[in-house]
C-alpha positions, 0 to 999 in steps of 0.5 A: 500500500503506498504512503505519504508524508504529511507535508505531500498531503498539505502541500496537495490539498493546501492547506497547513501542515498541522491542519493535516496532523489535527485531521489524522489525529482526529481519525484515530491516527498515531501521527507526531510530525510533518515527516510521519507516513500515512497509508492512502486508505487511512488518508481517505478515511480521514478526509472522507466525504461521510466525516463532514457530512457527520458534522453537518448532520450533527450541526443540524441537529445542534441548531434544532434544540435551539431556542426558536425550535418551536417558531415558524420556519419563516420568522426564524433567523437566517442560517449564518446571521445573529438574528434575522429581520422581521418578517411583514406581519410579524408582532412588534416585540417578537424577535428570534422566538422570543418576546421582547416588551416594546420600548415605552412611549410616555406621555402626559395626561391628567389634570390639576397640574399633576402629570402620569405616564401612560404606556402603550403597550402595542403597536396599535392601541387596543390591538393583541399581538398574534404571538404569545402573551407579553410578560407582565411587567411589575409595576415601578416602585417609587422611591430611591432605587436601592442597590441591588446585590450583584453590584454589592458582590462586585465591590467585594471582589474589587476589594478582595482583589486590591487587598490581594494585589497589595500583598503581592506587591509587598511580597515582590522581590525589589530589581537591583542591578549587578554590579550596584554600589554601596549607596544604591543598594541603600536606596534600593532597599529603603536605607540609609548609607550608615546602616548599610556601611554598618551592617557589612563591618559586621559582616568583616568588609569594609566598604565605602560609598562608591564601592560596587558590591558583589551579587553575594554581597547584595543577597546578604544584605538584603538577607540581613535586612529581612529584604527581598531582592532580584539582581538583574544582570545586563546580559539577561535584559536590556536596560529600558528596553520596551516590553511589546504587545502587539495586537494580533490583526497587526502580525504577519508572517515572517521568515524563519531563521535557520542555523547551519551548525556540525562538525567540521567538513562535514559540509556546513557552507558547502551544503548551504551554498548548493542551496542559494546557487553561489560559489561562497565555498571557493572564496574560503581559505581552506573550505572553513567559514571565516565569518558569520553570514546571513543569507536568504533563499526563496523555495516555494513562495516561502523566504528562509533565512539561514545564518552561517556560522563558523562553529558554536562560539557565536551561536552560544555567545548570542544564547548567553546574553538573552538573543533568541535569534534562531528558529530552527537549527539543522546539524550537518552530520556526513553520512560516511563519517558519522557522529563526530566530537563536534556534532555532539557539540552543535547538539548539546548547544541546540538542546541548551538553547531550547530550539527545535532540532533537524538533522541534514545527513550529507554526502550521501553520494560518496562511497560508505555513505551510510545514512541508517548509521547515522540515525542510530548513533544520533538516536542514541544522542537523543535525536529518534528519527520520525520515521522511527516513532520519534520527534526529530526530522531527518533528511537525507541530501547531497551538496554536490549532487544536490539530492534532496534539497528539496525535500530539506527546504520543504521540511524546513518550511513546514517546521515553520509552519508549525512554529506560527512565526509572526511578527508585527512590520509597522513600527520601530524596528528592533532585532540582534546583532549577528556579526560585527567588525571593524573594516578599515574603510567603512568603520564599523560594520554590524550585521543585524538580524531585524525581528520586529518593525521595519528598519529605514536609513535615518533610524537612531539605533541603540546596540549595548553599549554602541549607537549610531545613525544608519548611514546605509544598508546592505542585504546579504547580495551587497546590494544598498536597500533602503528598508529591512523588514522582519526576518531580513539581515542588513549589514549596517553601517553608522554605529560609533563602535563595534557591538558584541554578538547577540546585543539588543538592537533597537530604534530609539527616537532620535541620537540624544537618547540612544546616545544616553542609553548607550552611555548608561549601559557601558556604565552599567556592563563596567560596573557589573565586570568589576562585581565579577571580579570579586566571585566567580559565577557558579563554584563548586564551594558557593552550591550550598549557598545557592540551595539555601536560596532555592535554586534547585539542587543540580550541578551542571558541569563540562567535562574535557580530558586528554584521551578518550579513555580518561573522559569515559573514566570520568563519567563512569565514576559521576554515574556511580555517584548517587543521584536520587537527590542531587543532579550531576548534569554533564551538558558537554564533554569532549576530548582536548583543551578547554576552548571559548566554546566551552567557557561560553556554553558554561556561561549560559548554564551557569555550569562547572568545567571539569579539566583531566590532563588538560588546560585552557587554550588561546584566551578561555582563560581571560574569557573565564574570568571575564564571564565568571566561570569556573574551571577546575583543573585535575590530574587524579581522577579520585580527587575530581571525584571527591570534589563533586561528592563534596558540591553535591553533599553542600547541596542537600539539605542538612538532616534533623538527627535525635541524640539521647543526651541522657537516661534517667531511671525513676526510683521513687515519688513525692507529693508537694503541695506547690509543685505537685509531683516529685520523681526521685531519679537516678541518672543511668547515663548522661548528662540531664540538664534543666529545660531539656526536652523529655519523654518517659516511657513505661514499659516500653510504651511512650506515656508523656513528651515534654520538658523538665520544669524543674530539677534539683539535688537535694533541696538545691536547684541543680543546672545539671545533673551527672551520670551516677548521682541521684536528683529530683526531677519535675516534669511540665503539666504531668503528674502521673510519674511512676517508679520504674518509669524511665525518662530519656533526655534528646535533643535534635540536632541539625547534620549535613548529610551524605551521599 
């Protein structure tokens, strides 16, 4: 029986994919993905002619219970209408089946200067309509109208509401930024300076006005002070950036944005380069992407736009300062290499940036090209081919012989489909940086990715901490344009200095304020590099102090080794560790140095690089110290190992352990007048202290619980009593004390506990 794919089924009845899949779905087919097969009698079925003659059978059935049922066919509202115009000779006040009271008409009559209205009742006076009989309507009261109790019960909600939006408000944690001084946490949290300047000499730092505190420093403050804070960092949100709510009539579609990523030769430029027709792979020093590209292709009435990049650097870096610049990315995988070390990479960094995965297998034409290899060895990564029930798309293609590149293009779009991609192309233009350079005849050059509005020459731009004028525009041709809409990248010339990867771009009104803003954002960047300074980001040594303010209990790490032996002896000794409470999550691991790659993945999980026999290279040490990361190198295995324990133990919290400090056997009994009960005792061992909490027990059975009210020696009042000497002991609300009751003194200790 022949198949189809689901994309072939919309693309010949014409309508969306998932239109198709809610249809299958409907019919009682297991259908997950555009790429999924479904046999032609099951297509029939579903689209067959009885389904939608079942739901207009069934719509007719709904519009017979309408209210109207018992109305003639001719006074009934048309089919598709709210309600119908009257028909000649229907009586005023019958609409839809029911009866509506006429408006009244006053008018004035009576006598001796006095004035009653009079209501006509009908449309002719003394005339009964053939319809059924008007309500009798009550007569009107005179008199002050009182309130009725649904306006009482919506007054009580409002305030029932302001009181709840009020507690909310006082329960919200109060912004600051990262990298705030001395005199800013003090207004930000409601102080004054002294008070502040007091508390952290108590806490053992000195500090003065002007001095930047670090982000563990404004948590303990803020703890001290019984505050409640949220330190914001320049890399989450744009400072004054504005918050859009586009109406949904004002959206249209745009392009999806896709990311080229894998290992190395597999293909990558090659591959997207048989794709737009041009000779880009030719003009590379030894077939390796030197810089980002953004490019745009046209394939059945829809625009792609693909990003090329060099590697995972930028990709990650975009990802660590907030910019959700891609859509979809497609890892290049070779189908007679396999799975290499950095297609687990381009994976580990799609899957941390949450962004829909779909999976070019190349060269198929080349000889021990074997594509079903692949998809087993990206299955057990985490990618299950459709075809084999799971959720991942995989196309088979070759760029030299441009197999299948249809087939990738329509999968692409469908993706996209899916996705609903809309942006708003009528107001100021906002987007992400995607590369930047300083070219020596141009000055700076900044390619921008626009998201939202449309970019025109003349626009103020703000980027982080650069601003400008857009002097010109280019698409990716080299071609000067004079506007950019959403899902199209510009190269842009006009900024006064060089943005990093993955800033905010946006149009502002005019250059005084994006030169303020910019101004106010190297201000703050500044002052949050030197808070950096004084901690790292994430250390194995500050996990507990993140448990105790509520972060969950996992531990991310990047583990990098000499040898591919050493990596898997690693990570067989971090699955033995227990994890039933605590997570080891390795998000990457890999064979060589310590690269940018790694440093910046580490940075936007806020992870832990683990180095075996290995150092960092080129500068992932500078970039470690700038971005706060921590690398921690090791040449014994054992103690790599009994640092995590230690991390993962910091993260549990600690464990309420009873310690019996004290038995006590009751020997005799007193009676007071005054105190009540006097037990005579004997300790048996321990120490029993007065106030210590006790329970006795009689005949192994717990009688009473409580605390020791009073304890003496002879006819003094004892602090203590040893093991081997005799006391008088009374016990708090209980009299009921028994010789041969004994009496166990505990007190509940806090433990930090272990794996």
């Amino acid at each position: 029986m022949a198949k189809k794919r689901v994309h072939e089924i919309a693309k010949e009845r014409g309508i969306p994919s998932k239109e198709v899949i809610a249809v299958l779905q409907r019919a009682g087919l297991d259908v997950k993905a555009a790429a999924s097969s479904v046999d032609e009698n099951d297509i029939r079925r579903a689209f067959s002619p009885p389904v939608e003659e079942a739901a207009q059978t069934n719509g007719a059935a709904a519009r017979s219970n309408r209210s109207d049922a018992g109305v003639p066919a001719a006074q009934r509202p048309a089919e598709g209408t709210r309600e119908a115009a009257p028909v000649a000779g229907t009586p005023r006040g019958w609409r839809a089946g029911r009866w509506r009271a006429p408006r009244a008409r006053p008018r004035e009559a009576g006598s001796g200067g006095r004035r009653r209205r009079v209501v006509i009742e009908g449309s002719q006076a003394g005339r009964r309509p053939s319809g059924p009989p008007p309500p009798q309507q009550p007569p009107r009261r005179r008199g002050r109208r009182r309130r009725t109790p649904w306006v009482e019960r919506d007054l009580e909600a409002e305030r029932i509401a302001a009181e709840q939006e009020a507690a909310a408000e006082e329960n919200r944690p109060v912004e600051i930024n990262s990298g705030a001084t001395v005199k800013e946490v003090a207004e930000t949290l409601g102080l004054t300076t002294a008070e502040v300047i007091k508390k952290l000499m108590t806490l053992g730092e000195m500090a003065t006005l002007t001095q930047t505190l670090s982000d563990d420093a404004i948590q303990v403050l803020a703890e001290e002070f019984d505050k409640k804070v949220e330190i914001v960092h320049a890399a989450d949100v744009v400072e004054d950036e504005p918050r859009y709510d586009d109406d949904e009539s004002e959206l249209i579609a745009r392009p999806p944005v896709v990311t080229i990523m894998g290992h190395v030769d597999h293909g990558k430029t090659s591959l997207l380069d048989a794709v737009r027709e041009t000779e880009v792979v030719a003009g590379e020093a030894g077939g390796i992407t030197q810089h980002i590209g953004a490019y745009q292709v046209h394939h059945a009435d829809h625009t792609i736009s693909f990003l090329d990049t060099p590697g995972h650097q930028a990709f990650t870096a975009m990802r660590a300062r907030g910019a959700k610049v891609t859509d979809v990315a497609v890892i290049v995988v070779a189908a007679d290499d396999g799975v290499m070390p950095q297609t687990v990479e381009a994976i580990d960094h799609a899957k941390a940036a949450e962004v829909p995965i779909m999976v070019a297998v190349n060269k198929i034409d080349k000889e021990g090209a074997d594509p079903n290899r692949v998809r087993g060895e990206l299955a057990q990564q985490g990618l299950t081919p459709a075809d084999w029930g799971g959720d991942t798309e995989f196309v088979d293609v070759s760029a030299k012989t441009r197999d299948g590149l249809d087939n990738m293009l329509d999968t692409i779009v469908t993706i996209s489909e899916l996705l609903e991609l809309k942006a708003n192309p009528n107001t100021e233009a906002s987007g992400s940086v995607i590369e930047s350079r300083l070219d020596p005849g141009r000055g700076p050059v900044v390619s921008v990715l626009i998201q939202r509005g449309t970019l025109k020459i003349s626009d103020a731009l703000v980027a982080g901490a650069a601003w400008g004028r857009v002097r010109a525009m280019h698409d990716y041709r080299g071609e000067r344009v004079q506007v950019a809409r959403p899902g199209e990248p510009v190269e842009v010339l006009g900024f006064d200095g060089v943005p990093e990867a993955g800033e905010h771009v946006r149009v502002v009104e005019n250059e005084r304020l994006a030169r303020q803003l910019a101004g106010d954002r190297a201000h703050r960047l500044k002052t949050e590099a030197l808070a950096r300074r004084q901690g790292v980001k994430v250390s194995l040594e500050d996990v507990f102090t993140r448990a105790q303010q509520g972060v969950a209990s996992e531990l991310a790490l990047i583990v990098k080794a000499d040898v591919a032996g050493s990596l898997e002896a690693i990570e067989d000794e971090i699955a033995k560790l227990p994890q039933d409470q605590v997570t080891v999550n390795v998000i990457h691991d890999g064979v060589g140095g310590i690269n940018e790659s790694d440093v910046m993945l580490a940075s936007a999980s806020d992870a832990v690089i683990i180095g075996f026999n290995v150092r960092p290279v080129q500068d992932a040490r500078a970039i470690a110290e700038r971005e706060g990361v921590e690398i921690r190198a090791y040449t014994v295995i054992y103690r790599a190992i009994d640092d995590l324990r230690s991390a993962m133990e910091g993260l549990l919290e600690p464990e309420e352990v009873e310690q019996t400090v004290a038995t006590v056997e009751v020997r005799d009994t007193f009676r007071a007048s005054r105190v009540g009960t006097i037990a005579g005792c004997f300790v048996l061992t321990g120490t029993l202290r007065r106030g210590a909490t006790v329970r006795l027990v009689r005949d192994g059975t717990v009688a009473y619980e409580g605390r020791i009210a009073s304890l003496r020696r002879f006819k003094e009042d004892a602090r203590e009593v040893a093991t081997g000497f005799e006391c008088g002991v009374v016990l708090e609300n209980f009299a009921d004390v028994k010789p041969g009751d004994v009496l166990e003194a505990y007190e509940m200790r806090q433990v930090e506990r272990a794996l």
